[in-house]
VOPAGU-2260 file (C-alpha; in pm, 1 decimal, decimal comma):
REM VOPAGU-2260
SITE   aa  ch    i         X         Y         Z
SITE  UNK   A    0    7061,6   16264,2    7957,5
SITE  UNK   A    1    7284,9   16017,8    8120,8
SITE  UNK   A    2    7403,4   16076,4    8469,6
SITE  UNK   A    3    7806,9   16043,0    8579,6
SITE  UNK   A    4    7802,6   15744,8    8773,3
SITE  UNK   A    5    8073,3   15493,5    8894,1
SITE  UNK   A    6    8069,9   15128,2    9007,2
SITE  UNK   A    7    8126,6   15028,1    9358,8
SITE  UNK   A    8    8201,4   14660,3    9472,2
SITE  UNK   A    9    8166,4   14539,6    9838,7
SITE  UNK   A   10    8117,0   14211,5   10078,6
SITE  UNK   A   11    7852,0   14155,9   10254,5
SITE  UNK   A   12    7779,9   13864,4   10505,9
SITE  UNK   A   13    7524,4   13621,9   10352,9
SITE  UNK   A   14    7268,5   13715,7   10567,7
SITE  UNK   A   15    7309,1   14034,3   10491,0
SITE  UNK   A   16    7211,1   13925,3   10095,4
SITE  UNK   A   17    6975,3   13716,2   10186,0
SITE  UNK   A   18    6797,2   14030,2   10393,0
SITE  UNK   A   19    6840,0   14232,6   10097,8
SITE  UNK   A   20    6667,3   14005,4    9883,7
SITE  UNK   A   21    6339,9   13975,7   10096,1
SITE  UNK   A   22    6336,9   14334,3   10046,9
SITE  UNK   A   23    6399,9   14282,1    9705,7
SITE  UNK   A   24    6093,4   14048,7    9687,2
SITE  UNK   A   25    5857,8   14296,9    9864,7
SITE  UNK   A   26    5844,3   14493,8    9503,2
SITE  UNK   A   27    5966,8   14800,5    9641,6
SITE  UNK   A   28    6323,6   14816,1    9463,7
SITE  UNK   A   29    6434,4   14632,1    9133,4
SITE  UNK   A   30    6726,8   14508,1    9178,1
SITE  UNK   A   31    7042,0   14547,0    9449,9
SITE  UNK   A   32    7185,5   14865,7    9298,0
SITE  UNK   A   33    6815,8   15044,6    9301,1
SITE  UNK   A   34    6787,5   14990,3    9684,4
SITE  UNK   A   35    7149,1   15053,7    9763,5
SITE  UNK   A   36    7148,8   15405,0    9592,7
SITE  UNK   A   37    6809,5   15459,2    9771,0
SITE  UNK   A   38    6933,3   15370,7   10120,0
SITE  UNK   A   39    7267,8   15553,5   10052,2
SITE  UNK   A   40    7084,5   15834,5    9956,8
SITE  UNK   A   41    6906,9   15918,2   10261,0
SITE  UNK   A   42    7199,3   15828,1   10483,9
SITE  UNK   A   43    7380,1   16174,4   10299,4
SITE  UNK   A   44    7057,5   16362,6   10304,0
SITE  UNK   A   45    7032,6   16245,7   10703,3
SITE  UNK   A   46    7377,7   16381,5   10798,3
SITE  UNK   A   47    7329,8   16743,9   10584,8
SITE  UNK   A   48    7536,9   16599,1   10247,0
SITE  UNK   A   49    7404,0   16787,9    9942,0
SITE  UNK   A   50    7451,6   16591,7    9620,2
SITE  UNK   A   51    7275,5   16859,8    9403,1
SITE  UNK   A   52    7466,9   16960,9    9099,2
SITE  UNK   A   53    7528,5   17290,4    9093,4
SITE  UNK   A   54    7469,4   17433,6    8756,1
């Protein structure tokens, strides 16, 4: 089953990429998006934001 998702663009300072992608390298996350979603992901579960679907 495919989930509902939507594409979000942003700029980030160089460094910031290059931080990213030594991260990246470690072989923790596959790409950007993977360890974006992760990250973003426990900032909403951190502050109490539910994003379980309610069936």
């Amino acid at each position: 089953m495919l989930r509902d998702t939507a594409v979000v663009n942003a700029r980030l300072p160089i460094q910031t990429k290059k931080a990213i992608y030594q991260v990246l390298d470690s072989g923790l996350y596959f790409n950007i998006s993977h360890y974006l979603r992760d990250i973003i992901r426990k900032d909403l579960e951190a502050r109490g934001i539910n994003l379980e679907k309610s069936s």
